[in-house]
Each structure stands twice: as C-alpha cells, then as structure tokens.
KOLBAKOL-923478 format. One line per field, with one value per residue: x negated, y, z negated of N, C-alpha, C, CB in turn; residue in three letters. Coordinates in steps of 0.2 Angstrom, whole numbers, plus 5000, padded with zeros to 4 digits. Glycine has a CB too. Example, Ala and Ser with C-alpha at 12.3 -4.5 7.8 and 13.67 -1.06 7.14 Angstrom:
2
n.east: 4934/4936
n.north: 4972/4989
n.up: 4961/4965
ca.east: 4938/4932
ca.north: 4978/4995
ca.up: 4961/4964
c.east: 4934/4936
c.north: 4984/5000
c.up: 4961/4961
cb.east: 4943/4930
cb.north: 4978/4997
cb.up: 4955/4971
resn: ALA/SER
***
This chain:
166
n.east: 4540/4549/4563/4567/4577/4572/4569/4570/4559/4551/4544/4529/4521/4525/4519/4507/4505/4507/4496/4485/4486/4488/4473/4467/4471/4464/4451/4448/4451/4465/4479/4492/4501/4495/4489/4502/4514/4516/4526/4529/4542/4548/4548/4557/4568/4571/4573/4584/4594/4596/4589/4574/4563/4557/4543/4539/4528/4527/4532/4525/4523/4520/4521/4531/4546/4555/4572/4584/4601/4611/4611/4596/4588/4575/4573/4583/4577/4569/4554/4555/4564/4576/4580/4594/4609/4616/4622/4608/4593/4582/4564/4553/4539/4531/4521/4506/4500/4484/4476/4484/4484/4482/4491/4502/4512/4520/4530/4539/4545/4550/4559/4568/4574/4579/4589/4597/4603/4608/4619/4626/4632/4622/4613/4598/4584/4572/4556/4541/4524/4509/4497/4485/4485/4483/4482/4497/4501/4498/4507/4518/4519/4516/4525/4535/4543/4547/4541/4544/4543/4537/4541/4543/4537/4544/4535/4530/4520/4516/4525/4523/4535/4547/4557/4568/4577/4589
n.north: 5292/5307/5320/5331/5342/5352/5355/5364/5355/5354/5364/5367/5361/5364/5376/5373/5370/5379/5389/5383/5385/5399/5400/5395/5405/5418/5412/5411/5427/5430/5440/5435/5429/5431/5436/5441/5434/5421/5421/5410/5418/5419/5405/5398/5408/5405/5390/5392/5395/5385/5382/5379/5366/5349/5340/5323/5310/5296/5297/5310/5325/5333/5344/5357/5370/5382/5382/5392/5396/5409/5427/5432/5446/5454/5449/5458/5470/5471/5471/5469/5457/5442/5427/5421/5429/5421/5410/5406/5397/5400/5398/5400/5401/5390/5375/5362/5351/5351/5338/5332/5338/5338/5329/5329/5335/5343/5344/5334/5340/5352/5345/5338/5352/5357/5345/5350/5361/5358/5349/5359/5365/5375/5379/5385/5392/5400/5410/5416/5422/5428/5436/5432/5418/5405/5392/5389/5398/5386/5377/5385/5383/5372/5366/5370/5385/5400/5415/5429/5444/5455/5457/5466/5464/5464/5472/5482/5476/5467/5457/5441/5434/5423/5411/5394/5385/5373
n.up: 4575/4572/4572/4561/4551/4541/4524/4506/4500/4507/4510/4506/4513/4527/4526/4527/4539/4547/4539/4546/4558/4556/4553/4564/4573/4569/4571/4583/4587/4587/4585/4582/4571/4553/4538/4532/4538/4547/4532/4515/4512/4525/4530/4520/4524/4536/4533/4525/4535/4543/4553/4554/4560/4558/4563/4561/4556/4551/4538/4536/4538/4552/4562/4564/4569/4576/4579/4587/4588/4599/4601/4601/4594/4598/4610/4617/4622/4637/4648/4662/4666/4661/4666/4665/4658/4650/4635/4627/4618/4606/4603/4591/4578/4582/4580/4577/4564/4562/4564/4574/4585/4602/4606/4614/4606/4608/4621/4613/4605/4612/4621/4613/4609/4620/4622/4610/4613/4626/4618/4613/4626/4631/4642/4643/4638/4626/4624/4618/4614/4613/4621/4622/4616/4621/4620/4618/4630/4639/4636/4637/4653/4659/4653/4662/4662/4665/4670/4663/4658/4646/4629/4611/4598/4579/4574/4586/4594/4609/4617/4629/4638/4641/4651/4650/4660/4663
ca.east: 4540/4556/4562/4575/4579/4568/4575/4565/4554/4547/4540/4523/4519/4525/4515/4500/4502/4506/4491/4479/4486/4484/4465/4463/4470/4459/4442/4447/4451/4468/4482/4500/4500/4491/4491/4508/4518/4523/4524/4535/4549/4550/4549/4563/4575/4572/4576/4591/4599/4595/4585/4566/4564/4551/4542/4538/4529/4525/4534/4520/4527/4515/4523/4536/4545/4563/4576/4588/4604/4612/4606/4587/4588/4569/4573/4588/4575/4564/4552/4554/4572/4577/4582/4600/4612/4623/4621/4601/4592/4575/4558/4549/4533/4530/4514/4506/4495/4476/4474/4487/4483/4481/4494/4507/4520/4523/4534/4543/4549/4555/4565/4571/4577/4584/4594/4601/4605/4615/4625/4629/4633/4619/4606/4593/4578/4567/4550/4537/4518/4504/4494/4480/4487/4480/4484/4504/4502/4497/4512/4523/4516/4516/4534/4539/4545/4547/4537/4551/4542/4534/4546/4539/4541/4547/4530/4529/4514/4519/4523/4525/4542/4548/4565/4567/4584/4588
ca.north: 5299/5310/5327/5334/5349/5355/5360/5368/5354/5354/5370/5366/5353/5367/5380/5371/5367/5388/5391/5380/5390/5404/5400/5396/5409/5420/5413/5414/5434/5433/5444/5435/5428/5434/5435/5442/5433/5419/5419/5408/5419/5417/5399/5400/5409/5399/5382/5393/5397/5375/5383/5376/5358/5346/5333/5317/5303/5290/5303/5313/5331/5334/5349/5363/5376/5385/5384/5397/5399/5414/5432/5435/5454/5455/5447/5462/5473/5467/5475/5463/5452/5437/5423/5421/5434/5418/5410/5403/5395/5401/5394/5401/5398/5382/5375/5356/5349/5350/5331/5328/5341/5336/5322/5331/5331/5350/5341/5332/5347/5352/5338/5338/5357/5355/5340/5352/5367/5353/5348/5366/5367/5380/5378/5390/5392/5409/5407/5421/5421/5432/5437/5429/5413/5402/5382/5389/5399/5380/5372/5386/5384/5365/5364/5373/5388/5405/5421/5434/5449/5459/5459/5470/5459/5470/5475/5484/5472/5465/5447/5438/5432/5416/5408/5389/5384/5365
ca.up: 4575/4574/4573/4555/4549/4536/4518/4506/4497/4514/4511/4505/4522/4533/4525/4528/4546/4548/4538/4549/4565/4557/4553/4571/4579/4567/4573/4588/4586/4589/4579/4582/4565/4549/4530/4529/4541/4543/4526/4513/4512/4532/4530/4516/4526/4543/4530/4523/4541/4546/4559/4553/4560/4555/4566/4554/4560/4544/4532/4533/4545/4557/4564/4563/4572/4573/4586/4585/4596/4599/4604/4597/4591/4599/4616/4619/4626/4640/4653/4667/4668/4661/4672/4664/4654/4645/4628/4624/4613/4606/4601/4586/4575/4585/4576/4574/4563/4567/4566/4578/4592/4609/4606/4619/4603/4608/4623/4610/4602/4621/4623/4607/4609/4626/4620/4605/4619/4629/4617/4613/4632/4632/4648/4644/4632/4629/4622/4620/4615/4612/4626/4619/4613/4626/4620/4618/4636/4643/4636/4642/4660/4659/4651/4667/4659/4669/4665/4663/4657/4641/4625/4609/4592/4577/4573/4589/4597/4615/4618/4635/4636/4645/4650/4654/4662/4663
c.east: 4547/4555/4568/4573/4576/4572/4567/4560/4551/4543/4534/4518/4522/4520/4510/4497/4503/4500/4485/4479/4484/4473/4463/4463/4467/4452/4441/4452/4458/4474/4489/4503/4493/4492/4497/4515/4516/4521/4530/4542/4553/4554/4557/4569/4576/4576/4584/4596/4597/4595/4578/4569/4555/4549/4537/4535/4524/4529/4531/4522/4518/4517/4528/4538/4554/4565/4582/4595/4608/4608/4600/4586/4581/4571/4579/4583/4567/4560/4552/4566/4573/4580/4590/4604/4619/4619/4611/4601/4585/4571/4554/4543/4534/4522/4515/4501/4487/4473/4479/4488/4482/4484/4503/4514/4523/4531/4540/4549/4552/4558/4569/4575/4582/4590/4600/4604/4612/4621/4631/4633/4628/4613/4599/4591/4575/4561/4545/4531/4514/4500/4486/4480/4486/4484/4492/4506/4502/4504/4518/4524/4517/4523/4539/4544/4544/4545/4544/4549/4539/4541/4541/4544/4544/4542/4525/4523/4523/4519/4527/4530/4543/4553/4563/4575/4583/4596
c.north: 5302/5316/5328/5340/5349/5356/5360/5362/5352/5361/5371/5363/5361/5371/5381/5371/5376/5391/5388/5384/5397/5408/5398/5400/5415/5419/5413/5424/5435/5434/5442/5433/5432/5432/5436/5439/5428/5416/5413/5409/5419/5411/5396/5401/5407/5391/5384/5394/5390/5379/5381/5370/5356/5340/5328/5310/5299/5293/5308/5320/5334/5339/5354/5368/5376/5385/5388/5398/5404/5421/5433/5445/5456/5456/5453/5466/5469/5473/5470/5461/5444/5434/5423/5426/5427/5416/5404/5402/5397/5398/5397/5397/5390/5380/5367/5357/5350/5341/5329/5332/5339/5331/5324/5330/5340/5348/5338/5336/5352/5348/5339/5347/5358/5350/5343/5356/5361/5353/5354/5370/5374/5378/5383/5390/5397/5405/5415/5419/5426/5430/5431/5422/5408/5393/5385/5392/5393/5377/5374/5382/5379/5362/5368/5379/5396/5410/5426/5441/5450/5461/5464/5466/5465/5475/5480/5482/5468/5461/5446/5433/5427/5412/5401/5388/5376/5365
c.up: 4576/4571/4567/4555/4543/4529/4513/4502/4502/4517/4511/4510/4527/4532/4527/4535/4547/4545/4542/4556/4563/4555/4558/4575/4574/4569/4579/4590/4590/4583/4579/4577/4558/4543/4529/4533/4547/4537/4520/4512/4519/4531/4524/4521/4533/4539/4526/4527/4544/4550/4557/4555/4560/4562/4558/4558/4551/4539/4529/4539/4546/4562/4561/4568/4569/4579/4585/4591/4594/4602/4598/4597/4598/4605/4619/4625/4632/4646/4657/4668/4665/4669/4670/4660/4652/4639/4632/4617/4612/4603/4596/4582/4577/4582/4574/4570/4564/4568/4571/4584/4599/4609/4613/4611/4605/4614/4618/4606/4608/4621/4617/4607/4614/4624/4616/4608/4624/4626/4614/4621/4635/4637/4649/4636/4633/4624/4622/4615/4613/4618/4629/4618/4619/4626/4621/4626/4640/4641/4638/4650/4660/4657/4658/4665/4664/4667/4666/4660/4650/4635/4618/4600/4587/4574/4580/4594/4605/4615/4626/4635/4641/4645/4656/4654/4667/4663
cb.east: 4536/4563/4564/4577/4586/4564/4585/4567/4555/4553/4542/4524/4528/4532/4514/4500/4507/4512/4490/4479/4496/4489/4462/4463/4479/4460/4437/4449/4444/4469/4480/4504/4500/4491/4489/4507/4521/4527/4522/4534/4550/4543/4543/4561/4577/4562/4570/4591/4597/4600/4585/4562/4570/4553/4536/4546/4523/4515/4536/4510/4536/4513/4523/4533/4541/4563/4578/4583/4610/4615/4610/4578/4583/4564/4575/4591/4575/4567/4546/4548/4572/4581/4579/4601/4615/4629/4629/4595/4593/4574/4553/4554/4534/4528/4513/4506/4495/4468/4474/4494/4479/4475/4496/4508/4519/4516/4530/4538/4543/4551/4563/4565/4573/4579/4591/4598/4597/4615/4623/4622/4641/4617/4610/4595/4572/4570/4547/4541/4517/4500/4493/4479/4494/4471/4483/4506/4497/4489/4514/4522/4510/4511/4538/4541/4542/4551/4528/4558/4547/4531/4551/4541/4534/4552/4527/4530/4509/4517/4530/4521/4549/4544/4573/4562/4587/4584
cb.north: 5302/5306/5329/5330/5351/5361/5354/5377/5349/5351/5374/5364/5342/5371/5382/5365/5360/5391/5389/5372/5391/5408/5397/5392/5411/5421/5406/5407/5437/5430/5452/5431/5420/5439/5440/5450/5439/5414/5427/5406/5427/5416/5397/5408/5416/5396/5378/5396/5405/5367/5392/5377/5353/5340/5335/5315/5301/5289/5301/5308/5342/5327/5348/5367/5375/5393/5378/5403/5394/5414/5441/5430/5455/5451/5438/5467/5478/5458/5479/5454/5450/5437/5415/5416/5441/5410/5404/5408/5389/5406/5391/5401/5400/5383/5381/5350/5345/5354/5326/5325/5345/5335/5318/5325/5327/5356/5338/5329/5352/5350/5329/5337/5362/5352/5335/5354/5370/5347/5343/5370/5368/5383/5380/5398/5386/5421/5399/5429/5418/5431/5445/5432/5414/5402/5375/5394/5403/5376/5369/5393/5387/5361/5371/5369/5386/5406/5425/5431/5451/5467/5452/5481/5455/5468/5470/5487/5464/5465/5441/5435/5437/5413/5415/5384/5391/5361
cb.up: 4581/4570/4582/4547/4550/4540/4512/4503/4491/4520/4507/4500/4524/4535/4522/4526/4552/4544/4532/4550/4570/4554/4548/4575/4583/4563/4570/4594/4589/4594/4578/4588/4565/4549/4526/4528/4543/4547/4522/4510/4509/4537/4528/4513/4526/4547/4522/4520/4546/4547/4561/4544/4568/4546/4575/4549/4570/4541/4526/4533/4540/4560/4569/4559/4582/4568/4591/4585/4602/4594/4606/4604/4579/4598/4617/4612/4621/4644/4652/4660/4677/4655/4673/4662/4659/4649/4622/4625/4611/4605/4606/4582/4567/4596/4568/4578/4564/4562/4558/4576/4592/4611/4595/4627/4590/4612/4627/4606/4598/4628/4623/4602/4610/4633/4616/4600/4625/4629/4612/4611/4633/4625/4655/4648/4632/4625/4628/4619/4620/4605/4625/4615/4611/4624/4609/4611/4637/4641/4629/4642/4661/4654/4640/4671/4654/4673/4669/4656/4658/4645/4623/4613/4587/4573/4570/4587/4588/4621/4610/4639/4636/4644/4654/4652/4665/4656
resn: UNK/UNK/UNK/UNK/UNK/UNK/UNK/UNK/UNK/UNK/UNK/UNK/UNK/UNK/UNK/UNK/UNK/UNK/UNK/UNK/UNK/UNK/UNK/UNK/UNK/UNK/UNK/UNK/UNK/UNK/UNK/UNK/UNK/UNK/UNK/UNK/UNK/UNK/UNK/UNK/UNK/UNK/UNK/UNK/UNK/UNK/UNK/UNK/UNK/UNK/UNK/UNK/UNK/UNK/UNK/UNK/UNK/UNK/UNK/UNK/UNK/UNK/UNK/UNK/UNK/UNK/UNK/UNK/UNK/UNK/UNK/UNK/UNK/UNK/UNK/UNK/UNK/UNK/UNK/UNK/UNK/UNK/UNK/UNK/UNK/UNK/UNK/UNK/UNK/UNK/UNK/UNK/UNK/UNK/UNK/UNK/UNK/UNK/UNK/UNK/UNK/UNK/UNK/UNK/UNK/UNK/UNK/UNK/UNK/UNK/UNK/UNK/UNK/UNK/UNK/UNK/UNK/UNK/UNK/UNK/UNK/UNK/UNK/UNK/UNK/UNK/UNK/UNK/UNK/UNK/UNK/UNK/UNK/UNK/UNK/UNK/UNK/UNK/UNK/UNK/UNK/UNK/UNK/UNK/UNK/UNK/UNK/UNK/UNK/UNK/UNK/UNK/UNK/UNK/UNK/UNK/UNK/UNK/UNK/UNK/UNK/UNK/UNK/UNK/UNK/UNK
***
C-alpha cells in the first residue's frame, strides 16, 4: 500500500471512487457532493496544483483525497474559533473505494498528511464535513480532531470545521 501524487492518467480511477461516494451519500439523502462537483475539471485542477494524492495498493488506487497548505479561502471565515492562527494544512474530497471500506485506510491518509505538514514544519490540520456525513464525522472524532465551529463552503451550505494539532 502507498500513498503518490496523482497526475492526470489517474483521472478516470479517482472519478470512480468520487462517483461511488457520491452515489452513497445520495441514497442516504445527503447533499455535500452531487452531479456537478466534484466533477473532472475539480479533479484536473487538484492534479494540476500536486495537491490530489492516490492511495495504491497492488497498482489498483483504492482511494483519493487532496491536501492543501496554506490559507484555504473558505476556512477565513468561521463561526466558532480555530485552535491555531499559524500555517495549516487542509483535507479535501477524502473518499475510498467501496470494496476497501472499513479497512481503517482513512488513518493512513492521516499519517501520511501529518508527516507531509511536518516536514513543512507545519503542526496543524483543518478538516470540515457535512452535518450529515456520518462515516467521515466518525474518522474525524477518532483521528482526535477538535470541533472548531461552522464554516460556509462557496456555495453557501454550512460545514463543521475541525482542527487537529500534532
């Protein structure tokens, strides 16, 4: 199992595992993804800014997500408080497989972020979520991650924001 940086003939394998989250968080009636986002021009320009990474085990990517450092546009405004005011890294479109759920590889993708923030000398991670979003609320909450408040995406929907510092 390892963790690279996505490019784009790795577009078609992310899509997939973004289409499967967003066909389960539709049957269970939740609206943080949809038809129109995240869509491949997203995925695109996450692989054009080496911010998309891949998890790979056999050569077959069995997940996705985006870590970002610097200030997140979004996270500017908060109802609540963060825990720190220096540099972060953030967690984006986090999403495995459906054949490999419940295998704790979300942790993997923790460690692996935190490691990348180190070597950046950066000590903090944000994270936010849909209210609703239940499996991704349990990994916050189990990654020991701290509730920090209400942020507002750019589509004006709420998201519960969250800062881990390590």
């Amino acid at each position: 199992m390892e963790i690279k940086i996505a490019n784009k003939n790795n577009i078609k394998s992310i899509l997939e595992i973004i289409n499967q989250a967003k066909l389960y968080m539709k049957e269970i009636d939740l609206n943080q993804w949809d038809e129109t986002y995240p869509n491949t021009q997203t995925i695109s320009y996450d692989i054009e800014n080496d911010v998309n990474y891949i998890l790979v085990d056999n050569e077959k990517i069995i997940g996705t997500f985006v870590l970002i450092f610097g200030e997140d546009e979004t996270y500017k405004n908060i109802e609540g408080s963060w825990k720190t005011n220096s540099s972060y890294g953030t967690l984006h479109r986090v999403a495995i497989h459906n054949d490999y759920k419940g295998k704790n590889l979300a942790k993997l993708i923790l460690d692996f972020s935190m490691e990348k923030a180190l070597e950046k000398n950066i000590h903090s991670l944000r994270i936010d979520t849909h209210q609703k979003n239940l499996s991704m609320k349990r990994f916050i909450e189990k990654s020991n991650f701290d509730y920090c408040g209400i942020i507002y995406v750019s589509d004006g929907t709420p998201r519960i924001a969250f800062e881990k510092t390590f």
